[in-house]
LOPAGU-843633 format. One line per 5 residues: number of its first residue (from 1); their letters; for each residue x, y, z negated of C-alpha. Coordinates in steps of 0.25 Angstrom, whole numbers, plus 5000, padded with zeros to 4 digits. Each point is the difference from the previous one (the first is absolute). Last residue first. Layout:
! residues N
NUM) a) X,Y,Z  ...
! end
This chain:
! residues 532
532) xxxxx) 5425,4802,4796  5013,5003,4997  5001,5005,4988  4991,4990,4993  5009,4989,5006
527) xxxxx) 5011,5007,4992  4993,4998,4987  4998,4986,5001  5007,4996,4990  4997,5011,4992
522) xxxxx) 4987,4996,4995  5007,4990,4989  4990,4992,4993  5000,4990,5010  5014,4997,4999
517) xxxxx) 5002,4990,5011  4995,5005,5014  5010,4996,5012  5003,5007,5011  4996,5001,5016
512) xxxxx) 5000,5013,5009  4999,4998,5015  4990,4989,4998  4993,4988,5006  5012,4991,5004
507) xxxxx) 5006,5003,4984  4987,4996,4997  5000,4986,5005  5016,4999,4999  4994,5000,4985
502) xxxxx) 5002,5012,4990  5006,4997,4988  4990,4996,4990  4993,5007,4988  4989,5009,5008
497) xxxxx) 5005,5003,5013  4998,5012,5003  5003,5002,5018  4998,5013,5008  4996,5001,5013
492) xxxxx) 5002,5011,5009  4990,5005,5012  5003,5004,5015  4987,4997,5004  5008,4993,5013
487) xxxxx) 5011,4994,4994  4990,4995,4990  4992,4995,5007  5011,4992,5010  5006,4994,4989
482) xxxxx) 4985,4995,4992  4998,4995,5015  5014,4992,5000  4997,4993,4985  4986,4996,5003
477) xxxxx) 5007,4992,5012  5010,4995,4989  4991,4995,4991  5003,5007,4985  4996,4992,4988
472) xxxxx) 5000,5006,4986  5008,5003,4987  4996,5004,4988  5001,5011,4990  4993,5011,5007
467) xxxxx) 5000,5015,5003  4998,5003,5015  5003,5015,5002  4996,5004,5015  5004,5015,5003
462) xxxxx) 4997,5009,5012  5010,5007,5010  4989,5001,5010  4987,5008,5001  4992,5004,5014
457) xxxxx) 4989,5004,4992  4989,4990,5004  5004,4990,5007  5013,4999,4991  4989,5000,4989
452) xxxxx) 4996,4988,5007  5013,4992,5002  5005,5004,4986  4986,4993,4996  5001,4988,5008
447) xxxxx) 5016,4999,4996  4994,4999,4987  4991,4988,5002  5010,4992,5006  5008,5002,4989
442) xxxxx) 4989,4996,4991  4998,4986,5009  5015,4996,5001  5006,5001,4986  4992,4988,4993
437) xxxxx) 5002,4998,4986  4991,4990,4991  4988,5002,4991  4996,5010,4991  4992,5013,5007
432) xxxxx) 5000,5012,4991  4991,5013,5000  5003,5007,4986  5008,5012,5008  4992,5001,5013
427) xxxxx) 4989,5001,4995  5005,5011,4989  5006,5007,5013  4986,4998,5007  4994,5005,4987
422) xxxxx) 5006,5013,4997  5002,5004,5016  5010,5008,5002  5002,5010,5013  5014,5007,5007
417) xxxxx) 4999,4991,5011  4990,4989,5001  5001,4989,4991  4997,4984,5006  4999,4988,4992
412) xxxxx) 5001,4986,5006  4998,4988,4995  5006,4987,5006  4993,4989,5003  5004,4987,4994
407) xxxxx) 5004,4988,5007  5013,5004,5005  5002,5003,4984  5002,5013,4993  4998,5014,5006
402) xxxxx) 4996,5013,4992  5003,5010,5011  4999,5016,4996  5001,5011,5010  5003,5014,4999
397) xxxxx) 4999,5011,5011  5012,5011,4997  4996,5014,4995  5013,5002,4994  4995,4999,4985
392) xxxxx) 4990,4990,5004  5011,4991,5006  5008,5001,4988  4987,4997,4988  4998,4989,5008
387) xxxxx) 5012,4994,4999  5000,5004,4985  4986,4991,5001  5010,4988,5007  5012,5000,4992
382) xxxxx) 4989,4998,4986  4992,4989,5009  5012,4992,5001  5007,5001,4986  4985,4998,4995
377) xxxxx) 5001,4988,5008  5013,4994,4998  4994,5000,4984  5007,5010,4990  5003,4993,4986
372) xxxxx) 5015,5000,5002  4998,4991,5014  4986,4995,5002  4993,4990,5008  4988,5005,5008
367) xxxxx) 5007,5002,5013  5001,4985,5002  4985,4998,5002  4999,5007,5013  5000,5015,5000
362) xxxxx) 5011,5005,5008  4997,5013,5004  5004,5007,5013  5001,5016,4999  4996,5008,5012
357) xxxxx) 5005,5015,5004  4997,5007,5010  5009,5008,5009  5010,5012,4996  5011,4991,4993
352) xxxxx) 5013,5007,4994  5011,4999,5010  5012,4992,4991  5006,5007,4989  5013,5008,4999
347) xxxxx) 5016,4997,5005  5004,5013,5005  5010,5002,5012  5004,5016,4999  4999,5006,5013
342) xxxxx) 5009,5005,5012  4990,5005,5010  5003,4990,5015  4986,4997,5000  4999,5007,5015
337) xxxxx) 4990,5009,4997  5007,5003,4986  5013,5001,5006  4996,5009,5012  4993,5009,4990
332) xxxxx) 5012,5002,4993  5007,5001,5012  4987,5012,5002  5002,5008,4986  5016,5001,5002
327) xxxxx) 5000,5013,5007  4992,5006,4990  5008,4996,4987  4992,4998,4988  4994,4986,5005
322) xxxxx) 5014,4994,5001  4999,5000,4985  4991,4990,5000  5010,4990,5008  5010,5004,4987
317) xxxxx) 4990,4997,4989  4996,4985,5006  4988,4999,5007  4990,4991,4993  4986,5011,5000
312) xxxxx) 5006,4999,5015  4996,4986,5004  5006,4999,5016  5011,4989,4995  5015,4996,4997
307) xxxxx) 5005,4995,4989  5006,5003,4986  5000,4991,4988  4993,4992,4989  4991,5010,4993
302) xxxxx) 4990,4995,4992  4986,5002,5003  4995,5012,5008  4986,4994,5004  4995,4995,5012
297) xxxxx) 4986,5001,4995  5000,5006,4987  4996,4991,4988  5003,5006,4985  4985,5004,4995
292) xxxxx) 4996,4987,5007  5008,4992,4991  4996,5007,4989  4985,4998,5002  5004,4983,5005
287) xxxxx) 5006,5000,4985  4987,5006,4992  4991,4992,5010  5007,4987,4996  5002,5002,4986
282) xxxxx) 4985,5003,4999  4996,4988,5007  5009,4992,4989  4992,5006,4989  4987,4999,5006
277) xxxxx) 5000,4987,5006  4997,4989,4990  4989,5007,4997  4993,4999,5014  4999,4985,5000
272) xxxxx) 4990,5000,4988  4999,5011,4992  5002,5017,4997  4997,5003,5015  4987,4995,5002
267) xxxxx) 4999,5006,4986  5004,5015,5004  4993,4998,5014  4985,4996,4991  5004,5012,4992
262) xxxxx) 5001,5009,5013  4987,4994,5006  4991,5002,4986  5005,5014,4999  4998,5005,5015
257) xxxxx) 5012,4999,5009  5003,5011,5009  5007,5005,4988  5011,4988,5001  5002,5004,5014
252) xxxxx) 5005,5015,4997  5007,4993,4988  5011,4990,5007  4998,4986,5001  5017,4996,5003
247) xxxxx) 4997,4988,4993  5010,5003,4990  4994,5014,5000  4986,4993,4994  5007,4990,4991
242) xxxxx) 5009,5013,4995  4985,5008,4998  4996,4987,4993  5010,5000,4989  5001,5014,4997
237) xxxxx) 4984,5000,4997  5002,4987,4993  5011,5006,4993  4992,5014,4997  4988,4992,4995
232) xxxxx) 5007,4993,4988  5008,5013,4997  4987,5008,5000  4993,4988,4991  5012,5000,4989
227) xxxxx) 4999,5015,4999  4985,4998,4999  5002,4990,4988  5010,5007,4993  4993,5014,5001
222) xxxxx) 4986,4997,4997  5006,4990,4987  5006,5013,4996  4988,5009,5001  4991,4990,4993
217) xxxxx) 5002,5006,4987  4998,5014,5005  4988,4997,5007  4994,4996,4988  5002,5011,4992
212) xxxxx) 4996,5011,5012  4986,4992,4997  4999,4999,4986  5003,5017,5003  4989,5000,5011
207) xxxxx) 4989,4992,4991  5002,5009,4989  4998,5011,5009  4988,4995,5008  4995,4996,4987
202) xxxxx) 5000,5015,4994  4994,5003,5013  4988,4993,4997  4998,5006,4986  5003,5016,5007
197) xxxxx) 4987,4994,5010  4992,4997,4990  5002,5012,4992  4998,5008,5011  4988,4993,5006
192) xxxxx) 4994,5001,4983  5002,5016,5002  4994,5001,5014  4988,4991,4993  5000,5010,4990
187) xxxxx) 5000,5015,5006  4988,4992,5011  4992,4995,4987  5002,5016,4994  4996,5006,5012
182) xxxxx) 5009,5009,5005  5003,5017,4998  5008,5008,5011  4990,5013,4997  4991,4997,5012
177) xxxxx) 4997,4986,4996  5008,4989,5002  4994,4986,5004  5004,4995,5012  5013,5004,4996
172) xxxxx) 4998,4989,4991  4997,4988,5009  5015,5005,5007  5006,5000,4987  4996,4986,4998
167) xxxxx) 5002,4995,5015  5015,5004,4999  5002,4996,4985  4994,4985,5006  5010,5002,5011
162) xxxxx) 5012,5002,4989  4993,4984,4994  5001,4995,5014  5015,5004,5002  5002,4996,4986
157) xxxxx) 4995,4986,5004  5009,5000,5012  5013,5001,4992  4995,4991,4991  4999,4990,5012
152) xxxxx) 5013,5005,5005  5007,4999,4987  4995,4987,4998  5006,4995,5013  5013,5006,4997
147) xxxxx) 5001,4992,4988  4994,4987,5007  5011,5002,5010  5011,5002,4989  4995,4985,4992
142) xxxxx) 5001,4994,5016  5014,5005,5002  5006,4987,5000  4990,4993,5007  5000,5010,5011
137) xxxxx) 5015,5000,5002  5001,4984,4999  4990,5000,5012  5008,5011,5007  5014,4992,4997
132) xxxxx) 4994,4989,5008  4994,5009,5012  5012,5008,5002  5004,4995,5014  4985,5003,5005
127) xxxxx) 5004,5014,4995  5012,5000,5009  4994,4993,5011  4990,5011,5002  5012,5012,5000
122) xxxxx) 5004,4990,5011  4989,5000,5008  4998,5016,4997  5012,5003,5005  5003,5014,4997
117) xxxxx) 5009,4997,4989  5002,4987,4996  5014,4995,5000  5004,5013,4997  4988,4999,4988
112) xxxxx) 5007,4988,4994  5014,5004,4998  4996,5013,4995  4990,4994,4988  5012,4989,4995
107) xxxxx) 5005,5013,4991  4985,5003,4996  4993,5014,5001  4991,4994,5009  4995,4987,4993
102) xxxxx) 5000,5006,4986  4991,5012,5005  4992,4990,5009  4997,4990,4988  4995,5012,4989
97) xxxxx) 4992,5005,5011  4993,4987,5000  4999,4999,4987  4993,5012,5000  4991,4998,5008
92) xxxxx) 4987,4999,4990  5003,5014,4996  4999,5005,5014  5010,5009,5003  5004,5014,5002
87) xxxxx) 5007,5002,4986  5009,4989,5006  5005,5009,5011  5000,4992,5014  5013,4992,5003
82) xxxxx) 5006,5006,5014  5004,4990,5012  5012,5004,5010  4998,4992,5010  4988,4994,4998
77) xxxxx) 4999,4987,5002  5003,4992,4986  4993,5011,4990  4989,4996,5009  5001,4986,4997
72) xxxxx) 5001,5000,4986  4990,5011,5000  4989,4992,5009  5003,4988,4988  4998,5008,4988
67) xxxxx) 4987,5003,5006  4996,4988,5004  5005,4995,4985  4990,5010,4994  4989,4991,4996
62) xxxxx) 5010,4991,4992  4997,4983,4996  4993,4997,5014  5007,5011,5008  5013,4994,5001
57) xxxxx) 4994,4989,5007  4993,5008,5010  5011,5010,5003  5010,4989,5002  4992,4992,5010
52) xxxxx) 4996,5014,5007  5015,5001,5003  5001,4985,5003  4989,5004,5010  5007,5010,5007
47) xxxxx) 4994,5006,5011  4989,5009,4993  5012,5005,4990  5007,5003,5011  4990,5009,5006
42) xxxxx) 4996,5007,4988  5014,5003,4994  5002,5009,5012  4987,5005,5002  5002,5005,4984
37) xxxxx) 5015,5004,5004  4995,5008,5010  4989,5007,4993  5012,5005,4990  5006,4991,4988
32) xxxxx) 5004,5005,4985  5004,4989,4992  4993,4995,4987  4987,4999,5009  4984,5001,4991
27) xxxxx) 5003,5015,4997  4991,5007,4990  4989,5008,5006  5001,5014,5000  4990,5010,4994
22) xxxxx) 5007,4997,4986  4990,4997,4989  5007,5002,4986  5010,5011,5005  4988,5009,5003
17) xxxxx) 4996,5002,5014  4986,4994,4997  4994,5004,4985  5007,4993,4989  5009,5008,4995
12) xxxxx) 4991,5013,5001  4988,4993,4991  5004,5009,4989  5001,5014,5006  4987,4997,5010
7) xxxxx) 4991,4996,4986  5007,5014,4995  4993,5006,5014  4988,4995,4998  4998,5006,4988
2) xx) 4993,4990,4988  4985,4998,4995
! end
C-alpha cells in the first residue's frame, strides 16, 4: 500500500500542464501568418501549378518541404513578416526555421522582400526563383532533418509515456481508501509509468541535443545557399518588374491578372519578337515622359525681341505698370483690345496637338534589318507604344496602322482615351506584315478614322506619324483630296524616316520630315514628342 497523495508528488512532472506535456500544440509554420495570409496563400497556391510542381517534388525526399515552401512565401508577402519562437516549433520543422531565420536576417533578404511585399504573385515567383538552390538546401540539411525528426518522434513517445502516468495515477485513485492509502498493483504500475516515462525522456533529450548538433553544422551551408537563392530571386524579380514598367503594364492591371495569366504575360514578354523591345520601348516612354513634363502650349521659349500684341502674361514691365495708375487702366485696356500691348516676342514650341493621334508603321520586309543590333521595327513599334503612352496621358484617341504592300490590307488597332488594353497593345506589337511599301491605302484609312471622330467629337488639330524606310507612289488626283482633308481636319503630319533622307514623296506628305539614323538614340525625335 502507498498514499495517494505521495503517488501525486512523484507523478507531478508528468501529469498535463507539466513541462513534459504542454497543452499547446507545437507549430507546424516558421513564420507567423493571420487567416488572411492563409486564404492568401490558398488562392495562389490553387492557381499556380509550378507552385504545386515544386511542392510535389520536394516532397518526395522531405515530408515538411510544403511547409517550408508556404513560409518562403509568406515570409515574401507580408509586410513586415515575424519568425515564430523556435521553442515553439515542431521538432520536425526545424530546418525549416533554420532556412527562414538565415533567409530573413540576410543582407540580400531586404533587396528581395521590397520587390515582394504585398504582392503575392511576386512573393510566388520569388520562391519559384529559388527552386534550385531549395533542392540543394534540402539535400544538404538531410543528416539535420533526420535529427530533428528524431527529436519529434522521441518527443512524442514521451508525450505517450507522461500519458500513461496520467492514466496510472488516475487507475489509482480509483483505489484509495479512506485514509489516502492505494493498492499495492495500482502504487506499482504508477511507479513503472514513471520510470517509463523518466527513460523516454531521456531520449527525447539526447535526441534534442544530436539534434541542436546537427543544425549547427548545417547552419553555414543554410546561409550560403539561401543567401545565394534570395539574390538569385531578387534579380529576377527586379528584372521583370523593369520589363513590366518598360511596357508601361502598371501594378493595378497586373493584379487583375490571376497567377497563371500574369506569368504567361511575363513570358510572352521575355521572347520572341517582344524581347527585342523592352529595352529600346523603355528609352522611348522615359524620353516621351520628360518631354511631356516640359511641353506648354505656346510656351515662353527664348526671347528674341519686342512686339506688339493683346497677350498680357507677355507685357513688358513698364505697360504693366500702367495698371497702378487709375487713369491709365482703360489705354491700357484700348491696347490690349486693340493688340497694340508691347510684348516680349518668344520663340517656343509649336501648338501642341488636342485631336487623335495615329501612328503609320511600315512593316514590309525591309523594316526587319537592323542597325547597332536594333531592327527598323523595334525602333518603329518602340516610337509608336510611347505615342500611345502621349495620347492617353492627354486623353487623346489613339490609332495604330500596320500597312505594307498595295496588296496587303492594312491592320488597324484602335485605343480609346485614357484605356490600355494588355493584349491588343501586345497584338499590335509582334503583328508584322512583310512585303513591299505602299503609302496610299493606310493613309486613306486614317483620314477615315479623323473623318469619324471628327463626326463624333468635333476634334481637329490631330497628328498622323508615318514611320518608314521606303518610298512610295503618290497619284496626283489622290494627292489633291489628301490636301483638301487635311485642310479641312485640320491635322499635321509628321515624317521618320528610317535610314534615308526623306523622298520628295514624303516631303509632299508631311509638315515635319527627318532622318532616323542612330537608332539607339531616343532623342532624335524628342522635339516631335513635344509637339504632339
Amino acid at each position: 500500500m502507498g498514499k495517494f497523495k505521495d503517488l501525486m508528488t512523484k507523478a507531478g512532472r508528468w501529469l498535463r500542464g507539466g513541462s513534459a506535456a504542454a497543452l499547446a500544440p507545437p507549430a507546424t509554420a516558421a513564420v507567423v501568418a493571420d487567416r488572411f495570409d492563409g486564404m492568401e496563400w490558398r488562392e495562389v497556391y490553387d492557381q499556380a501549378a509550378a507552385l504545386r510542381g515544386l511542392v510535389d517534388e520536394l516532397g518526395e525526399t522531405n515530408d515538411h518541404a510544403g511547409d517550408l515552401v508556404r513560409d518562403l512565401w509568406t515570409a515574401a508577402y507580408k509586410t513586415a513578416p515575424q519568425l515564430r519562437p523556435r521553442e515553439e516549433m515542431d521538432p520536425s520543422r526545424l530546418v525549416n526555421h533554420q532556412v527562414l531565420e538565415s533567409l530573413t536576417t540576410s543582407p540580400e533578404w531586404a533587396e528581395l522582400h521590397r520587390e515582394t511585399a504585398g504582392d503575392a504573385y511576386a512573393a510566388a515567383m520569388a520562391v519559384l526563383a529559388q527552386a534550385g538552390p531549395l533542392r540543394q538546401l534540402l539535400e544538404r540539411t538531410k543528416e539535420a532533418q533526420q535529427a530533428a525528426q528524431a527529436v519529434a518522434q522521441a518527443q512524442q513517445a514521451a508525450a505517450e509515456a507522461a500519458a500513461q502516468v496520467q492514466a496510472a495515477l488516475e487507475a489509482a485513485a480509483e483505489t484509495e481508501d479512506d485514509q489516502g492509502e492505494v493498492d499495492q498493483a495500482a502504487a506499482t504500475a504508477v511507479s513503472a509509468a514513471i520510470e517509463a516515462a523518466e527513460a523516454a525522456q531521456a531520449v527525447a533529450d539526447a535526441a534534442a541535443e544530436q539534434a541542436q548538433a546537427a543544425l549547427a553544422q548545417s547552419g553555414p551551408a543554410v546561409r550560403a545557399t539561401i543567401r545565394a537563392a534570395a539574390e538569385a530571386a531578387t534579380e529576377q524579380a527586379q528584372a521583370e518588374a523593369a520589363l513590366m514598367t518598360a511596357w508601361g503594364i502598371d501594378p493595378g492591371q497586373l493584379t487583375r491578372l490571376d497567377f497563371e495569366a500574369r506569368r504567361r504575360l511575363a513570358d510572352r514578354l521575355r521572347g520572341g519578337r517582344l524581347a527585342a523591345f523592352a529595352d529600346l520601348l523603355g528609352r522611348f516612354r522615359q524620353m516621351a515622359k520628360g518631354e511631356r513634363a516640359r511641353r506648354i502650349e505656346h510656351a515662353q521659349g527664348e526671347l528674341v525681341g519686342v512686339t506688339l500684341g493683346d497677350d498680357i502674361s507677355k507685357a513688358i514691365p513698364s505697360e504693366l505698370a500702367s495698371l497702378g495708375v487709375p487713369a491709365l487702366r482703360p489705354v491700357f485696356a484700348a491696347k490690349v483690345a486693340e493688340g497694340r500691348l508691347m510684348t516680349y516676342e518668344t520663340r517656343g514650341d509649336e501648338r501642341a496637338g488636342q485631336g487623335p493621334i495615329i501612328a503609320l508603321i511600315d512593316t514590309s520586309w525591309s523594316m526587319t534589318e537592323t542597325h547597332g543590333g536594333i531592327s527598323r521595327e523595334a525602333w518603329a513599334k518602340a516610337a509608336t507604344l510611347a505615342l500611345m503612352d502621349q495620347a492617353r496621358a492627354s486623353r487623346r484617341h489613339f490609332s495604330a496602322i500596320l500597312f505594307s504592300s498595295a496588296s496587303t490590307p492594312p491592320q488597324l488597332f484602335e485605343f480609346r482615351p485614357g484605356r490600355t488594353d494588355i493584349e491588343q497593345t501586345l497584338e499590335l506589337a509582334e503583328t508584322f506584315l512583310g512585303g513591299g511599301t505602299s503609302f496610299m491605302v493606310p493613309l486613306d484609312l486614317a483620314a477615315q478614322v479623323l473623318e469619324r471622330e471628327h463626326a463624333q467629337t468635333g476634334h481637329t488639330q490631330a497628328d498622323i506619324v508615318l514611320i518608314t524606310d521606303g518610298e512610295a507612289r503618290l497619284t496626283e488626283e489622290w494627292m489633291r483630296t489628301w490636301q483638301e482633308r487635311k485642310h479641312r481636319l485640320g491635322f499635321r503630319v509628321f515624317a521618320l524616316a528610317i535610314a534615308q533622307e526623306p523622298g520628295p514623296v514624303l516631303e509632299a506628305l508631311a509638315d515635319d520630315g527627318r532622318r532616323i539614323d542612330d537608332l539607339a538614340d531616343v532623342g532624335q525625335v524628342a522635339d516631335v514628342f513635344r509637339v504632339v
